[in-house]
C-alpha positions as CSV (number, residue, x, y, z in Angstrom):
1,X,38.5,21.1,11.8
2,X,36.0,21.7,14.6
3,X,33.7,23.2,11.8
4,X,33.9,20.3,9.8
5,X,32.7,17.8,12.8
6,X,29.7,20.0,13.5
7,X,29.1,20.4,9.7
8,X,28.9,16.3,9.5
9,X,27.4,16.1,13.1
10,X,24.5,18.0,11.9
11,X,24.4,16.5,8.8
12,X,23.7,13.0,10.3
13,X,21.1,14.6,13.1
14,X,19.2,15.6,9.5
15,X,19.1,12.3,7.5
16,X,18.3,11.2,11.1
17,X,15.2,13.5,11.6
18,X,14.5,12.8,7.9
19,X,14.0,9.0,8.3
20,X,11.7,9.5,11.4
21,X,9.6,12.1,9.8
22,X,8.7,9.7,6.9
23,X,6.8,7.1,9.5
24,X,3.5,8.2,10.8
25,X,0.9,7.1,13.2
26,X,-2.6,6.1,11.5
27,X,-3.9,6.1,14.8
28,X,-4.6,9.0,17.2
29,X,-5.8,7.0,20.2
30,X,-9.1,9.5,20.1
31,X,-11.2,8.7,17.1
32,X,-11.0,7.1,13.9
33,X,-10.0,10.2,11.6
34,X,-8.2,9.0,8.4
35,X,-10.7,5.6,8.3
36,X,-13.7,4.2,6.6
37,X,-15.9,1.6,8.5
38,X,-17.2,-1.0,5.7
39,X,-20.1,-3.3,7.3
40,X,-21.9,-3.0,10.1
41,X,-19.4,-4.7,12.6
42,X,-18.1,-2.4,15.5
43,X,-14.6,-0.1,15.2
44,X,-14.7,2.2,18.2
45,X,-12.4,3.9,20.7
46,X,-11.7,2.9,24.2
47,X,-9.0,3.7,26.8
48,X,-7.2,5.1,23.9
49,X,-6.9,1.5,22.1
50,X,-8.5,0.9,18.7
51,X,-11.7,-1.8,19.3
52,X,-12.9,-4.5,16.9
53,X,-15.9,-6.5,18.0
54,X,-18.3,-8.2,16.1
55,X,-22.3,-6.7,15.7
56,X,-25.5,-8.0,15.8
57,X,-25.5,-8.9,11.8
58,X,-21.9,-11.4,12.4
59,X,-20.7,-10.8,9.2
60,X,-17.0,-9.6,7.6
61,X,-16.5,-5.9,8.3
62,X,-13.8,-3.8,7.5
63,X,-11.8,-0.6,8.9
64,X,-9.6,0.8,5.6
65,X,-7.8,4.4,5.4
66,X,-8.5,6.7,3.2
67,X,-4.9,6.6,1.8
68,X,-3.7,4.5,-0.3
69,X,-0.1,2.7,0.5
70,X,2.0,0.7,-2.2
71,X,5.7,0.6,-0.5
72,X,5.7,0.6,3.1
73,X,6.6,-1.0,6.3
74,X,3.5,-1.4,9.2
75,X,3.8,-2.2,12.4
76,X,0.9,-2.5,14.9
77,X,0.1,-4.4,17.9
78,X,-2.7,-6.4,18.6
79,X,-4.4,-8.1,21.4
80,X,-7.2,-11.1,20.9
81,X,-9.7,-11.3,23.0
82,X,-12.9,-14.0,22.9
83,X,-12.3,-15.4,19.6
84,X,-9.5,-13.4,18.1
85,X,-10.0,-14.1,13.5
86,X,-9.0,-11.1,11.9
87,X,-6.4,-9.9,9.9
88,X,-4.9,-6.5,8.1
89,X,-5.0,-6.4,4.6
90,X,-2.4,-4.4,2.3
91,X,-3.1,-2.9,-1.5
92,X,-6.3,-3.8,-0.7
93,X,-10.0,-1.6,-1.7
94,X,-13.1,-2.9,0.2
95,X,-17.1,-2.5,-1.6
96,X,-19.6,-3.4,0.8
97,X,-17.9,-6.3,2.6
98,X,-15.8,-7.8,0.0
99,X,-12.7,-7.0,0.3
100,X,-10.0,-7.1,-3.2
101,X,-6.4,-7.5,-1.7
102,X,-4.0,-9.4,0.6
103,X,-4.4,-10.3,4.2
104,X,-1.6,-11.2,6.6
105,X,-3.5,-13.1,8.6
106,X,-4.5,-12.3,12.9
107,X,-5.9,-15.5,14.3
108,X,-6.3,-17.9,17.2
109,X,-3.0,-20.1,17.9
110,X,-2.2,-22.5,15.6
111,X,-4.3,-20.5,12.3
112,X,-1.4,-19.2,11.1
113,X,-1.0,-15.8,11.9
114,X,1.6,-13.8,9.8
115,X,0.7,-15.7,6.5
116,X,-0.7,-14.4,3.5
117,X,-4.3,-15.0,2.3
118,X,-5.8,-13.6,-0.8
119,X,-10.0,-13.1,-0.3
120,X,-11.8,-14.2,-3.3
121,X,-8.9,-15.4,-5.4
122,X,-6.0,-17.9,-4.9
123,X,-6.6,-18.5,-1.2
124,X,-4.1,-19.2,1.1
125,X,-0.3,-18.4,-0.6
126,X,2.0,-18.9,2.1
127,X,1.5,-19.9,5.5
128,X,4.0,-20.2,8.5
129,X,6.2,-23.3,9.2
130,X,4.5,-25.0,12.0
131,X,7.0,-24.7,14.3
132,X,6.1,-20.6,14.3
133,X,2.9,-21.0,15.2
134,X,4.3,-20.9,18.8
135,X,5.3,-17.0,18.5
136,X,1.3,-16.0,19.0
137,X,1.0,-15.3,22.6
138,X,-2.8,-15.9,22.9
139,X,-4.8,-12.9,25.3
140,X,-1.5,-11.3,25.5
141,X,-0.1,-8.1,23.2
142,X,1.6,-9.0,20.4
143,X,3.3,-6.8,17.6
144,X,3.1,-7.2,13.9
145,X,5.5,-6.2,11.3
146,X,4.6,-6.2,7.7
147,X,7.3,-4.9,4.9
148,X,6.0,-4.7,1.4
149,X,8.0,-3.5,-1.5
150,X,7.1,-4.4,-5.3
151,X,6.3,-8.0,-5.6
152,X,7.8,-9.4,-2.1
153,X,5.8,-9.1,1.1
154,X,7.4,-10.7,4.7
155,X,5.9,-10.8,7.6
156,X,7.1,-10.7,11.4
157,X,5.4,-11.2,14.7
158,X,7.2,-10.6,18.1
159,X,10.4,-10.0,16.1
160,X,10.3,-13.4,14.4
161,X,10.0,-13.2,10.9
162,X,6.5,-15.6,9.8
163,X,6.6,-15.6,5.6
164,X,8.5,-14.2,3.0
165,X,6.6,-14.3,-0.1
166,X,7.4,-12.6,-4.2
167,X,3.9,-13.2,-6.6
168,X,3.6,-10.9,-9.2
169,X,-0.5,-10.1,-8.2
170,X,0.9,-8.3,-4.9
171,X,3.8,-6.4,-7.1
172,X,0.5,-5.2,-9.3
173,X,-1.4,-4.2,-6.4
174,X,-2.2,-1.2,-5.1
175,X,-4.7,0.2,-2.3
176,X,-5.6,1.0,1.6
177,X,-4.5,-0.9,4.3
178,X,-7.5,-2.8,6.3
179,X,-8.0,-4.1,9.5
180,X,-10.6,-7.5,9.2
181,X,-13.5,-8.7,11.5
182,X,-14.2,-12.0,10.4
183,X,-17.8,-13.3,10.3
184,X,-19.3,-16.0,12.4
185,X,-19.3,-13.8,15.6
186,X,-18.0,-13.5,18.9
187,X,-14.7,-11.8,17.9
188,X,-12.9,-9.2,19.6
189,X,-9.3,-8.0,18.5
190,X,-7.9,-4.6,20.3
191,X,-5.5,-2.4,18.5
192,X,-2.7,-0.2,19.3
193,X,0.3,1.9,18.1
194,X,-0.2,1.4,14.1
195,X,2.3,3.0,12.7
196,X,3.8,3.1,8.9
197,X,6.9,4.1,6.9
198,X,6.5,4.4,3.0
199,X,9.1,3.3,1.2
């Protein structure tokens, strides 16, 4: 009998070991191995957080991994400073600056962060009820959860969930995950503990 609790003990310390094994950090809090730099905005390292500022040229710029993710859950937190419009796009593959893909959408309060945008295409898909807008907490850190399986995509921030969305372009979609600068200047967004599960 004692054999047969140990036997299921371990059994469940497995499946347990297993299910943390499959999420993975795509940051190192050193340098940006595993990512591509589109534009000429700034990604850089600093006090082990993962910096987006805007450059001299104020335009879109993108930070993509080289992997491709179709199934997954993200999470990430972020922190705005100065003006804080950006976003992290999923299925998404960047030439140049322009980006093919969906963006759940960073902003200032009150420009619907959590909501899903689709770059030169449909536009804006689903935004957040207004009464969510009050879960940013502006110059403070806040974390973001994306889940994204087939067609349906939901979004939470601070543990309150933002959008829930099913369109048949996402469920077609496939490609990096990215994190946005968005032109105009004066942005700065800081970045820590990205981490993803695939589904």
């Amino acid at each position: 009998m004692k054999l047969g609790v140990k036997s299921i003990v371990m059994g469940i310390l497995l499946v347990g070991l297993s299910a943390t094994a499959q999420e993975k950090s795509l940051f190192n809090g050193e340098d940006l191995t595993g990512w591509t730099i589109y534009g000429t905005e700034k990604w850089y390292v600093e006090d082990g957080l993962l910096v987006s500022e805007s450059g001299p040229d104020k335009q879109y710029g993108y930070l993509a991994t080289e992997e491709s993710y179709k199934n997954f859950v993200l999470q990430l937190e972020f922190k705005q400073e100065a003006n804080g419009n950006s976003g992290v796009f999923i299925r998404s593959s960047v030439e140049g600056t322009k980006v093919s893909g969906w963006q759940v959408e960073v902003a200032p309060a009150g420009k619907h962060t959590g909501g899903v945008y689709e770059s030169y295409g449909r536009g804006w898909l689903i935004k957040p009820e207004p009464e969510k807008e009050g879960y940013l907490k502006q110059g403070e850190w806040n974390t973001l959860k994306i889940k994204v399986v087939g067609d349906k995509l939901t979004s939470w921030l601070n543990g309150k969930e933002m959008v829930h969305i099913e369109d048949q372009k996402i469920g077609e979609g496939n490609g990096a995950i990215a994190l946005q600068i968005h032109d105009g200047g004066g942005i700065k967004v800081k970045w820590r503990n990205i981490k993803v599960k695939q589904l």
